[in-house]
C-alpha positions, -999 to 999 in steps of 0.1 A, spaced: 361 -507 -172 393 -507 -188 422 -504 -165 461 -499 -169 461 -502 -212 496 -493 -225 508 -498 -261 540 -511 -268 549 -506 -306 581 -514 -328 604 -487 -338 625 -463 -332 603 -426 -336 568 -431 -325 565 -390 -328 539 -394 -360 512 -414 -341 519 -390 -309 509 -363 -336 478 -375 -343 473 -380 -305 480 -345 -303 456 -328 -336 426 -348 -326 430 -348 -283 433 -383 -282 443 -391 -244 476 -406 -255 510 -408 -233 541 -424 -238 577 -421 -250 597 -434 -276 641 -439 -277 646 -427 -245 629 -402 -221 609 -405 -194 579 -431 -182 547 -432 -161 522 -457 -156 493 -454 -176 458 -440 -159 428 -459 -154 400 -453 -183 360 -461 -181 337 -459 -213 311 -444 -188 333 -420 -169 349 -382 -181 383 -390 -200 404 -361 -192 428 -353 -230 460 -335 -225 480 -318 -250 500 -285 -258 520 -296 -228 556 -283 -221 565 -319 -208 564 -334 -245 595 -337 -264 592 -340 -307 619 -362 -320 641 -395 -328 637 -403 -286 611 -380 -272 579 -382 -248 544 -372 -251 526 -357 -218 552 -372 -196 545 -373 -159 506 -362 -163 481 -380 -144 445 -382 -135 433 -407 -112 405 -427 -128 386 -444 -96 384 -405 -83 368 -389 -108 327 -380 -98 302 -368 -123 268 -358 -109 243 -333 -121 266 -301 -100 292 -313 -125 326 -329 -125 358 -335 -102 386 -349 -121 419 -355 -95 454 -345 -116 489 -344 -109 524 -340 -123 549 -367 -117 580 -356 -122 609 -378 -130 644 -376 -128 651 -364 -162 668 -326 -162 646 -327 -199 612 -326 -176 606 -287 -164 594 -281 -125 558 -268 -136 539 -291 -159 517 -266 -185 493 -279 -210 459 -275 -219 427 -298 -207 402 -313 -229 373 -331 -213 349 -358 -222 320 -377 -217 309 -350 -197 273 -363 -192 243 -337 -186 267 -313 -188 283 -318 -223 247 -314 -235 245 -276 -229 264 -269 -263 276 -232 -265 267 -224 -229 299 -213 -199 309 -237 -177 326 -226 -145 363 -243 -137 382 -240 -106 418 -264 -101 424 -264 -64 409 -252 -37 429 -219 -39 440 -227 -73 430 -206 -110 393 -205 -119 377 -194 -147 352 -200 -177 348 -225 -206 327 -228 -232 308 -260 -246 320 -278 -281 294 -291 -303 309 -322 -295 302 -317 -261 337 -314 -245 350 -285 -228 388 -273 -235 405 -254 -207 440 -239 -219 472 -228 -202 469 -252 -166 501 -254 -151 508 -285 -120 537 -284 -98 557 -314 -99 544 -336 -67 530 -367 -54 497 -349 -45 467 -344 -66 450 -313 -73 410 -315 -82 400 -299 -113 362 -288 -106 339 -285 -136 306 -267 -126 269 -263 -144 265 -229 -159 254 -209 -134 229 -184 -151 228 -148 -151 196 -144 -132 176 -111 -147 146 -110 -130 128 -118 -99 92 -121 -90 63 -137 -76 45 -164 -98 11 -184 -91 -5 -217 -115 -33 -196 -135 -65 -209 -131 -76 -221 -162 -95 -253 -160 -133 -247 -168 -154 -251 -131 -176 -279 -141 -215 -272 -141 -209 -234 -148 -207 -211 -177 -168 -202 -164 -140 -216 -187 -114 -199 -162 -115 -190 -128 -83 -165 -128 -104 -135 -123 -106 -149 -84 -69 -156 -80 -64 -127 -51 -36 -113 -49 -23 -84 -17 -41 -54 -22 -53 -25 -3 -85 -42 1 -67 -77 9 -39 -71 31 -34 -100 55 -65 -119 40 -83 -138 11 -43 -143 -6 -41 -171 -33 -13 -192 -25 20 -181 -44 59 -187 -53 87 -165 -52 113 -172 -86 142 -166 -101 143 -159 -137 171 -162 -165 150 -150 -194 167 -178 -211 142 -208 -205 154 -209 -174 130 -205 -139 144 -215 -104 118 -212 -75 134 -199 -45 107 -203 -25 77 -227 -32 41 -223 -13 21 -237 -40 35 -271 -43 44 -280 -3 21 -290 22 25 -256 44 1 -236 36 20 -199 26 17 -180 3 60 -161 -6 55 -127 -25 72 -91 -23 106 -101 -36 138 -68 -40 169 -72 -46 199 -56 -23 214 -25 -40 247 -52 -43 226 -75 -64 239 -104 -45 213 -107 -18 170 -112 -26 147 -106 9 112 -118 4 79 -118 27 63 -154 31 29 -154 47 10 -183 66 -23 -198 72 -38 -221 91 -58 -239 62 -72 -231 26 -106 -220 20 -124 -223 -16 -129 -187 -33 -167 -183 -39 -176 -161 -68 -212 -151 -75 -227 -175 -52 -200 -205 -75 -179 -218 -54 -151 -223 -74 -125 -254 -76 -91 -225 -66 -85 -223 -32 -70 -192 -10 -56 -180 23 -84 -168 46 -65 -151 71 -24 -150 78 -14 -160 112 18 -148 110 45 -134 80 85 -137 81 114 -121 61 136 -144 43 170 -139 28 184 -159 -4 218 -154 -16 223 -156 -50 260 -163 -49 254 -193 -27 218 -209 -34 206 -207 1 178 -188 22 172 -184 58 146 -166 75 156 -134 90 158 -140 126 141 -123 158 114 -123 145 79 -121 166 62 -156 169 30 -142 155 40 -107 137 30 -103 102 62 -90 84 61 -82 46 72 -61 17 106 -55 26 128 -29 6 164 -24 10 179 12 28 214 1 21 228 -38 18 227 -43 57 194 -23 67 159 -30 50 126 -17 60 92 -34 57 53 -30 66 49 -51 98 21 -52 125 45 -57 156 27 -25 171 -3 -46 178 -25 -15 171 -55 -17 150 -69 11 121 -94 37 131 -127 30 142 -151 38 110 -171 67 118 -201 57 107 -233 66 125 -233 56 162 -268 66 169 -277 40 203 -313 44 195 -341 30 173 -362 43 148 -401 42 154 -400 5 131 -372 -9 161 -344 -3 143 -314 7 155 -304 36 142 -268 32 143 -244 14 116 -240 -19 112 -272 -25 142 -272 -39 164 -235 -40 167 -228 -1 161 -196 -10 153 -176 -11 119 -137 -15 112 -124 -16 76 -98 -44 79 -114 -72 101 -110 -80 137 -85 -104 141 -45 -100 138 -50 -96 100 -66 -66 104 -39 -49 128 -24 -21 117 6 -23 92 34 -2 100 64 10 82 94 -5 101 131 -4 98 159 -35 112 191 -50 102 189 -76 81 201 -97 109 170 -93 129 180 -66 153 175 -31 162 141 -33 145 122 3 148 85 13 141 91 45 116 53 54 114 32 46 150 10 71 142 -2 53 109 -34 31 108 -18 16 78 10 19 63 22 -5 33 47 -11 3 76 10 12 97 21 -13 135 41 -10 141 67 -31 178 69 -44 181 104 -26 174 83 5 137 91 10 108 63 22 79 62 -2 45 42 9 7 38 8 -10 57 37 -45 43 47 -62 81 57 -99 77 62 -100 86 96 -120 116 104 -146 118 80 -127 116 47 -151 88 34 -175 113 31 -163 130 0 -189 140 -21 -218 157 -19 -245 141 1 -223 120 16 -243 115 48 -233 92 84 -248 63 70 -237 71 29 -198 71 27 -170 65 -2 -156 34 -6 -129 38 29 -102 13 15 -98 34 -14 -85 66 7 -48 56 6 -23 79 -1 16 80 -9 31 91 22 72 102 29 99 102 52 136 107 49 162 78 56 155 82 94 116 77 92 111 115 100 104 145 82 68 126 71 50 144 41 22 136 14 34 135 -22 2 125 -37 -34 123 -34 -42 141 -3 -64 161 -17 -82 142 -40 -79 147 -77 -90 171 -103 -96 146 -137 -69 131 -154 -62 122 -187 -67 88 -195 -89 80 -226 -78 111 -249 -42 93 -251 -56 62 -272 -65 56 -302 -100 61 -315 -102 26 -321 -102 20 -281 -136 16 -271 -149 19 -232 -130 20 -205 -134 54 -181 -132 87 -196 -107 102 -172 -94 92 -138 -94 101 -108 -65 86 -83 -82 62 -55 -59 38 -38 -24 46 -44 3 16 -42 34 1 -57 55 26 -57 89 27 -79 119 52 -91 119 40 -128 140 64 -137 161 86 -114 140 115 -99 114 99 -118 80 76 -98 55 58 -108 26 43 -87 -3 24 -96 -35 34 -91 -71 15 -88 -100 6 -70 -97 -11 -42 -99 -50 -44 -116 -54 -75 -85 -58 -98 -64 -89 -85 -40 -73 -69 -21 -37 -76 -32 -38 -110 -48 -3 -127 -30 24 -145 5 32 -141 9 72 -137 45 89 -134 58 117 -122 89 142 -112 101 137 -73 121 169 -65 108 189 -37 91 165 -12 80 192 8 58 205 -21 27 184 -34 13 200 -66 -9 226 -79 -31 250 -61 -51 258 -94 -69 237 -121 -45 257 -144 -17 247 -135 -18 210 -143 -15 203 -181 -35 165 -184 -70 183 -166 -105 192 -177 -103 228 -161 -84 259 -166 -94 272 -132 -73 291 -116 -93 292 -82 -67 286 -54 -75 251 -43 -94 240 -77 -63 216 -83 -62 200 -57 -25 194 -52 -19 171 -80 14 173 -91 18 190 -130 41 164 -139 16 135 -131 8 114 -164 -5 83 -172 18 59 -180 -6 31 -192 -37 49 -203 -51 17 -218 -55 -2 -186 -89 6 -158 -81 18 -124 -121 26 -116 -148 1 -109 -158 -5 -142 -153 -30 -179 -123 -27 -193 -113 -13 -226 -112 -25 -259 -98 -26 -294 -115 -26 -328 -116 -63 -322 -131 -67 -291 -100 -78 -272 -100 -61 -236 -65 -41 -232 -63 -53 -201 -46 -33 -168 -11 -22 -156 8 -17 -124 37 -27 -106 60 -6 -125 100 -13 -118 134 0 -132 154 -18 -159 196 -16 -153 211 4 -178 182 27 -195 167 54 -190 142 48 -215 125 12 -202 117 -2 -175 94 -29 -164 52 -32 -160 32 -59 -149 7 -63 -175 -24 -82 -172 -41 -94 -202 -83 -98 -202 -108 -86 -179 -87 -93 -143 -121 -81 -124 -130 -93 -94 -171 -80 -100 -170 -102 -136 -200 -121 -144 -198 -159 -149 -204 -155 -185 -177 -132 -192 -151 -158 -177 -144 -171 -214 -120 -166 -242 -150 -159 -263 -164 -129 -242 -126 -115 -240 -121 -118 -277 -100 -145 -277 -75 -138 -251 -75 -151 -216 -97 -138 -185 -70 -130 -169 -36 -135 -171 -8 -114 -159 34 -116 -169 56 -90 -171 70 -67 -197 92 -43 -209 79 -10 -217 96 10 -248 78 43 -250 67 71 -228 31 63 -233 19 31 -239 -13 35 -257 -16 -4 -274 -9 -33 -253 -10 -58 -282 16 -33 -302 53 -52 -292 68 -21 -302 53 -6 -274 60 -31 -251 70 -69 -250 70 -102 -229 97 -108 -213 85 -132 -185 55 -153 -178 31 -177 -204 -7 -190 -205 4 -217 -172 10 -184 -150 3 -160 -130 34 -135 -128 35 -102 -116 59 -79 -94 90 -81 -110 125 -70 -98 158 -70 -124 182 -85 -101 210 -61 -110 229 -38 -87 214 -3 -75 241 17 -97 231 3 -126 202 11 -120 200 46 -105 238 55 -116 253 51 -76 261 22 -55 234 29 -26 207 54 -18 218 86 -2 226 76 34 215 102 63 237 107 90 218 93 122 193 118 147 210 128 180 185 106 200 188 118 232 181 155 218 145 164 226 116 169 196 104 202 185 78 217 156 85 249 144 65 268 119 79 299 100 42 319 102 13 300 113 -9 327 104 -5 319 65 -21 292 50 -30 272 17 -65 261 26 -89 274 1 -117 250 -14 -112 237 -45 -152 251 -54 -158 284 -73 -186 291 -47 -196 282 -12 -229 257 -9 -234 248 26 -256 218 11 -234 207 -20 -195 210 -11 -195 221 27 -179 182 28 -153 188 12 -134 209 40 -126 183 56 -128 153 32 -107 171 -2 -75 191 20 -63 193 58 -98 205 83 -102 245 85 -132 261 95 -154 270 64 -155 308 50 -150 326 22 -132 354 42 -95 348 33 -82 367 63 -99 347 88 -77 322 98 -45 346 100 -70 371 120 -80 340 145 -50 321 147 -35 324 182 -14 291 193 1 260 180 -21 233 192 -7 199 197 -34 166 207 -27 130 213 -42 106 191 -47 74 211 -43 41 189 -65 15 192 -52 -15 216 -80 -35 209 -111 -48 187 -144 -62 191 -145 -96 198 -158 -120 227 -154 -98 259 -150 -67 241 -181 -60 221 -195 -35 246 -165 -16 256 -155 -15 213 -195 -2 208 -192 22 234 -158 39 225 -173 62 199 -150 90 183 -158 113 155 -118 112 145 -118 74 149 -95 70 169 -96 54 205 -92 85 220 -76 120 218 -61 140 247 -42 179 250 -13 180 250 -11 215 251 -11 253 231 22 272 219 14 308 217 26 327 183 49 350 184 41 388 167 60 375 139 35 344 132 61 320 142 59 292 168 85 267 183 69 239 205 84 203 223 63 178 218 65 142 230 93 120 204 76 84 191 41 97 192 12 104 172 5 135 172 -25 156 152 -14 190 147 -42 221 151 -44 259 149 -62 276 176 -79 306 187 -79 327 215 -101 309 234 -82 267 226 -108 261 196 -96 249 162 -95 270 132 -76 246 111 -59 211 119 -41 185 97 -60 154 87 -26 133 86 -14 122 115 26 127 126 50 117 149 85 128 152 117 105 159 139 113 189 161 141 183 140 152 153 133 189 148 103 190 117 100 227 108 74 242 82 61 272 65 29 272 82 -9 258 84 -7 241 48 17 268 34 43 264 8 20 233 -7 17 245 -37 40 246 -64 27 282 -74 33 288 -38 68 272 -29 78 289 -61 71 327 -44 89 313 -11 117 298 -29 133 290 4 130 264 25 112 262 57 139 255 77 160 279 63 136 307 64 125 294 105 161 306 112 150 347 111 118 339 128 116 354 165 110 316 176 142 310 165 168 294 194 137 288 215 136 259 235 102 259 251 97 229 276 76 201 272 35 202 279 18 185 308 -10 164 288 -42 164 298 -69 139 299 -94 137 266 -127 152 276 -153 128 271 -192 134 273 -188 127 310 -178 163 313 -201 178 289 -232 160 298 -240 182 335 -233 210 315 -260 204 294 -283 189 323 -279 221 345 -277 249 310 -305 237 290 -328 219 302 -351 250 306 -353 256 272 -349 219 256 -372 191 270 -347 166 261 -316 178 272 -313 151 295 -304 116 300 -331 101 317 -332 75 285 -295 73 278 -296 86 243 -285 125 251 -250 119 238 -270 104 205 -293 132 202 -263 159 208 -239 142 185 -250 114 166 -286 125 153 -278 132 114 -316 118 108 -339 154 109 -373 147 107 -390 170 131 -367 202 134 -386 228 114 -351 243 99 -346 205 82 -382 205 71 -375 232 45 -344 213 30 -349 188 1 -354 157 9 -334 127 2 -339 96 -26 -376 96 -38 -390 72 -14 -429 65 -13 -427 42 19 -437 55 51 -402 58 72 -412 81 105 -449 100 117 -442 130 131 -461 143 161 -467 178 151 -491 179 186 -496 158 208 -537 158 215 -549 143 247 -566 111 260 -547 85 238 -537 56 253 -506 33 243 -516 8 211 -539 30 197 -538 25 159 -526 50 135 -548 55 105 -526 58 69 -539 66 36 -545 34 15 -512 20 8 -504 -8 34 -488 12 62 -494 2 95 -488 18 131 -494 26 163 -492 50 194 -466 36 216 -460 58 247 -481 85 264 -481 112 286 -494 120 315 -524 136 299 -524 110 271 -503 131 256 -491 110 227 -452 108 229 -436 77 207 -448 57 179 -441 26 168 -445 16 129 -445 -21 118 -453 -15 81 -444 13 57 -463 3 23 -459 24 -7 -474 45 -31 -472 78 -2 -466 114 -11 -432 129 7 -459 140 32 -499 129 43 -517 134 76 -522 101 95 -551 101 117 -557 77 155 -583 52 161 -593 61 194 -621 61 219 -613 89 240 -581 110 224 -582 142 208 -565 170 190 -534 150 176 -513 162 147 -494 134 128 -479 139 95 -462 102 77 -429 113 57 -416 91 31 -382 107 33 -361 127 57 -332 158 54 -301 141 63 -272 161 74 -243 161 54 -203 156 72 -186 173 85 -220 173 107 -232 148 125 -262 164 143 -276 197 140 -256 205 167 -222 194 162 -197 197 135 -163 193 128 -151 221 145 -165 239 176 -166 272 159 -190 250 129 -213 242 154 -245 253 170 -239 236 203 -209 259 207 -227 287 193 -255 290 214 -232 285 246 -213 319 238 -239 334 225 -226 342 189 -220 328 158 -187 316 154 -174 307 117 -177 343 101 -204 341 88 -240 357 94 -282 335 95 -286 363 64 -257 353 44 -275 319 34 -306 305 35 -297 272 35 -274 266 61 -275 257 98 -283 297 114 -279 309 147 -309 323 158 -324 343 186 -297 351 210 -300 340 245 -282 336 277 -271 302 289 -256 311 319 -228 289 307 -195 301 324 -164 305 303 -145 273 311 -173 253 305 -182 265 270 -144 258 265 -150 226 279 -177 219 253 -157 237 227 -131 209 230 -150 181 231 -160 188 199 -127 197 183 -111 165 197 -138 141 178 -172 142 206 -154 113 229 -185 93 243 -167 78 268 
């Protein structure tokens, strides 16, 4: 160190050397003749040298002084990699030559790390209330500030000297890639395994992950690392407040790390079986710091937050503690003649999408300060709910899970034991700013075919040939008025990764087109009411290139896969660009070992995803950069989910969303409908086939019973119908198994009571209270309480909330809402209902098979030898036996597959004389059975099969080795008629007024229809009197419309 150095030179006018202090920012001081005089500072060769100059207290000439009275104080100065703190002050003396207020400019250096970032802003600040301000980096690697100005005083004032901070772009979640070859197997990358959440992984099977801050400059700060600390967590689902100052993320946790087995490998990458619990965390970009958001429930799984203004957020959380509808598979309690049990999933009989511990709760759409309080569940009627998304006119996008009553079965021959893939029925769902006003924009419906292939070039090779939507997620306002969503099948393509489609938001109320015709990107010019299925006419695809369906991936002329797109995201200042996850290679869960290599993907990687800025409306080459470009990620990483961290008017053009004034919450809740008696529920078919598309009137649009006369349900439709869907409170597991079996419900849900019926008025028009913060299922009914028509989706209305509509389904359609042209609530206002305030509805209890099982006992057991109970399986038989062999009617009805295995004898007569274990004789083929239960004539009753060989016809005559029995009839099948949803025996359907059971118990058909209309559907018959009263063929009526409640 060099302390206290002064010069002393000969002379009389030092003011030359002073002026080459002065050009070059030496750190000089001094005076010459007379002037003033001040000690000389303290200087280190390894410490910042502050350099003064331009200063007001030099004086040129004969007797002058250079920087008189300007100070720093050397053993004060700290340098550290936050930057520098250089201590200055102005001595003034007492010389009238020396102003009060010493100004000058400041040249530092020996700045260290931080004279190294050459052209790059430094922050300054002098004071702790003093000016602040920028600087910019010489190539010498000092930093000039100019025009400081220092009071004259003994105190010093700090001059801070900061590291650029940078001008953070982009947010997102980032993993390591897998790409080190698994040793011992043909896979040179194992990032086709790298899970990420999905609809088919929500709380489960997560690869561990980082949230990140990104400059675009070279510069990445992780805000939150999982993936190098010894929790295990996985941080993910980062937005930014519309004030760009504030980032909430979700960070999940686990218990422990499980390896990822693919194909029977297990592989060397490592995942998150199961979260035990999920918080909210803030990080403030003006300070560095996060914090988790408090209040939060010890084991609630919080995530994928979104921001309703920069104080109020909302997020998917399972705080509810329900769990997701009951599949409703087959729940047959009975065996087949081979001892199987006949139900799904036997011998459990019991099947839930989403698992049975906490990860597999429901997820909820939820709303709380961003302090932790006044948290709210916006959605308790959903089973699941996920990635909400606000609109900038203040509306709440998200992913609706809807398979609940029956809407896996979806296609034709879609049988009880045969559905669709249930994770992929999610939907987008809506709500305003409050959470009520809840509406489907998309994919309720299905789809009709959309474009996808006939964008691309002819160069693109495989790939599907058009789309249809599946599971519907990530959610975004690109531009304003403007979505896009991502599509794909469920699970299979590491995370929310498909095609991007877009489309026009405008009328929420309205979801697309009634007719084929209507929408521009189809394969039919149908104009059938219903053959469009409700997709909206704006809907596109985005990203055409990418796969959304279960399938390879396309590929160019040069065998490179184009990879897959989703997570779409606006870009601040455009309305042209915005941002896409893109993820290059195959990125498919269901890939082969040998096509986990660069050489099977052409030369690019398995599977690696970044993000990118898109620069056209369609992007129909992934490897053309002026299509789109990189603007985050690299071969190391996995990147995806992007946010611009940039302030909501930039981005949409105002400061927030639109902000709704709050709900009167201690106003009561009412539905009102304009005319019930009109209705948008025609089937998207040309023509009715009771075999072929009777599924899709319940699986394809909201439940109505089936007929082609279009006056039927505003002939039948009598009251507003309200039910209570009962959540599930519990799951199977140790202690529960049997109650969980035994709870069977055709709806799926635990249970579903009345509330109660609203008559119409003459007009058409109902006003009803129902209960506020429930789940309700809304139904048409008859006369007599039995549904016509109900909505699949579930509601519930928030307190105060009045939710008013056009009527069952009406006003859907944008050929339809363009007739009405008025809204509902506005046209409600004329109804006769108007300024009704009918009084709430006594609920009943739900009417299980208890009820209905006397009625049977003591009505029809004359006629039916098994109407009865005696072996427990009378609620299977009545409602659960899809499986026809021995009813005549089925007998005439194709069969199903082309088996040639034995799978049931029927007894076409019984004989006499047999006794229990005599053997059945088969045709050659390797069948084997025998007679298992008699009568008391030796009747035979039951028989038991313990082979079914092959090489049968669909049917042969089986014969019994026997010493003493007779006359027997036994035919072998090799297939049987299996009863398509919405029926699950022949005598129940969806509806009461669908089914036989509720046919025969009035004593007419009931669904407008007549036996001679068809020949192959379920007739009527003979009539005949049941001696059934009124109120009990209501009672059966309504077991059936509420789901056939076992118990």
């Amino acid at each position: 160190a060099i302390a206290g150095v002064r010069f002393h030179a000969t002379g009389t006018d030092l003011e030359p050397f002073f002026r080459i202090c002065e050009r070059f920012l030496l750190a000089c001081q001094g005076t010459w003749g007379e002037g003033a005089q001040s000690d000389a500072a303290s200087v280190r060769l390894d410490q910042v040298l502050p350099v003064f100059s331009a200063a007001n207290t030099t004086r040129w000439g004969s007797a002058g002084f250079y920087n008189a009275g300007l100070e720093w104080r050397g053993d004060s100065i700290r340098r550290n990699d936050k930057g520098v703190a250089v201590p200055l002050r102005y001595m003034r003396q007492a010389n009238p030559a020396l102003p009060a207020t010493a100004k000058f400019d400041l040249t530092l250096r020996r700045l260290g790390k931080l004279g190294k970032r050459v052209g790059e802003s430094v922050q300054w600040s002098l004071g702790a209330k003093g000016p602040k301000g920028q600087a910019v980096v010489a190539a010498d690697g000092s930093v000039t500030i100019p025009g400081l100005a220092l009071p004259g005083g003994e105190q010093y004032s700090v001059l801070y000297l900061q590291n650029p901070q940078p001008a953070w772009q982009l947010v997102y979640t980032r993993q390591p890639r897998a790409r080190q070859p698994q040793p011992g197997t043909p896979i040179m990358e194992a990032a086709n395994w790298q899970h990420a959440t999905d609809v088919g992984r929500i709380n489960g099977g997560l690869a561990e992950a980082d949230v990140v801050i990104d400059d675009l400059n070279g510069r990445v700060k992780v805000i939150h690392n999982c993936t190098e600390s010894k929790q295990v967590c996985v941080a993910h689902e980062a937005r930014v407040s519309p004030d760009g100052t504030k980032i909430v993320y979700s960070v999940g946790y686990g218990n422990t790390l499980q390896p990822v087995v693919a194909n029977g490998i297990r592989l060397s990458i490592q995942e998150i079986p199961g979260l035990t619990h999920a918080e909210l965390w803030l990080y403030d970009l003006r300070t560095g710091k996060r914090k988790p958001i408090p209040h939060h429930p010890q084991r609630a799984i919080d995530r994928q937050p979104e921001w309703l203004n920069n104080e109020r957020i909302v997020f998917a959380s399972n705080r509810a503690e329900n769990y997701p509808p009951k599949n409703q598979f087959s729940m047959h309690l009975g065996t087949d003649q081979f001892g199987r049990g006949r139900c799904f999933n036997a011998p459990h009989c019991v099947s839930q999408e989403y698992g049975y511990g906490r990860g597999g709760m429901s997820m909820q759409i939820w709303s709380m300060n961003i302090d932790g309080t006044d948290a709210r569940n916006l959605t308790p009627h959903e089973g699941n709910a996920l990635a909400p998304a606000v609109m900038s006119n203040g509306d709440i996008l998200y992913s609706c899970w809807n398979a609940h009553e029956n809407k896996s079965f979806d296609a034709a021959g879609r049988t009880a034991n045969n559905p669709g893939t249930s994770k992929n029925k999610w939907w987008l769902c809506r709500m305003d700013g409050n959470g009520g006003d809840g509406t489907v924009i998309l994919n309720g419906h299905k789809t009709t075919e959309l474009k996808t292939r006939d964008w691309l070039p002819g160069r693109m090779r495989g790939g599907e040939g058009r789309s249809e939507l599946r599971a519907i997620r990530s959610v975004a306002e690109i531009f304003k008025g403007r979505l896009a969503v991502s599509n794909y099948y469920r699970s299979n393509h590491v995370g929310s990764m498909g095609i991007v489609f877009a489309m026009d938001y405008d009328n929420p109320h309205v979801e697309g087109c009634s007719t084929a015709a209507c929408y521009p990107h189809g394969t039919s010019n149908s104009r059938t009411p219903g053959s469009g299925r409700y997709v909206p006419s704006s809907l596109v695809a985005l990203t055409p290139y990418g796969t959304d369906q279960d399938m390879d991936v396309r590929r160019d002329e040069k065998r490179r896969p184009l990879g897959k797109a989703g997570y779409a995201a606006p870009l601040p200042n455009t309305e042209k660009e915005y941002l896409v996850t893109h993820a290059r290679g195959f990125c498919y869960e269901v890939a082969q070992p040998n096509q986990a290599n660069r050489r099977a993907m052409g030369g690019e990687p398995t599977c690696q995803k970044a993000i990118y800025r898109v620069k056209v409306p369609i992007v129909t080459d992934p490897f053309d950069t002026r299509q789109m470009e990189l603007m985050a990620g690299g071969d190391a990483w996995q990147v995806f989910d992007a946010r611009a961290i940039a302030t909501y008017e930039s981005l949409h053009g105002q400061p927030l969303p639109d902000q709704l004034p709050p709900l009167d919450e201690n106003a009561n809740c009412y539905l009102e409908v304009v005319d019930a008696r009109k209705a948008e529920l025609a089937s998207a078919h040309e023509r009715y086939d009771w075999r072929t598309n009777l599924f899709s009137q319940c699986a394809l649009q909201g439940c109505a019973v089936n007929t082609e006369d279009r006056d039927f349900h505003g002939d039948n439709m009598a009251a507003l119908t309200i039910y209570l869907p009962e959540m599930w409170d519990f799951t199977y597991g140790p202690g529960r198994e049997k109650p969980y079996q035994a709870n069977v419900n055709n709806m799926g849900h635990k249970s579903i009571a009345l509330l109660g019926s609203q008559p119409l008025k003459a007009d058409g028009s109902v006003k009803m209270q129902v209960p506020c913060e429930t789940p309700l299922l809304m139904a048409g009914t008859d006369k007599n309480g039995m549904s016509i028509a109900h909505d699949a989706m579930l509601h519930s209305l928030r307190r105060g909330e009045t939710r008013t509509c056009h009527g069952c389904h009406d006003g859907h359609s944008e050929e339809r809402a363009r007739r009405l042209k008025r809204s509902a609530a506005e046209r409600f206002a004329s109804t006769q209902s108007a300024n009704t305030f009918p009084p709430l509805p006594k609920a009943r209890k739900p009417i299980t098979f208890k009820e209905v099982r006397p009625i049977l006992e003591r009505r029809c057991t004359g006629c039916h030898k098994d109407m009865n109970d005696r072996d427990g399986l009378l609620y299977s038989r009545i409602a659960q036996d899809y499986e026809q062999f021995d009813w005549d009617w089925a007998r005439k009805q194709p069969g199903v597959g082309q088996r040639k295995s034995v799978v049931h004898v029927m007894i076409k007569a019984p004989g006499r004389g047999y006794r229990k274990g005599d053997q059945l004789v088969f045709a050659p083929g390797g069948a084997a059975g025998q007679v298992a239960q008699v009568g008391p004539n030796g009747g035979i009753q039951a028989i038991k099969m313990m082979r079914g060989g092959d090489g049968y016809n669909p049917i042969t005559e089986v014969g019994v080795q026997s010493s003493n029995g007779k006359g027997a009839r036994l035919r072998a099948m090799t297939s049987q008629f299996e009863l398509p949803r919405p029926y699950t025996s022949k005598w129940v359907a969806k509806f009461a007024r669908d089914s036989l059971l509720y046919w025969k118990c009035v004593g007419s058909r009931q669904d407008g229809r007549t036996d001679r209309q068809y020949n192959n559907d379920i007739d009527f018959g003979p009539a005949h009197d049941s001696g059934a009263t009124v109120a009990e063929c209501r009672t059966i009526g309504q077991w059936i419309d509420t789901g056939i409640q076992r118990q």
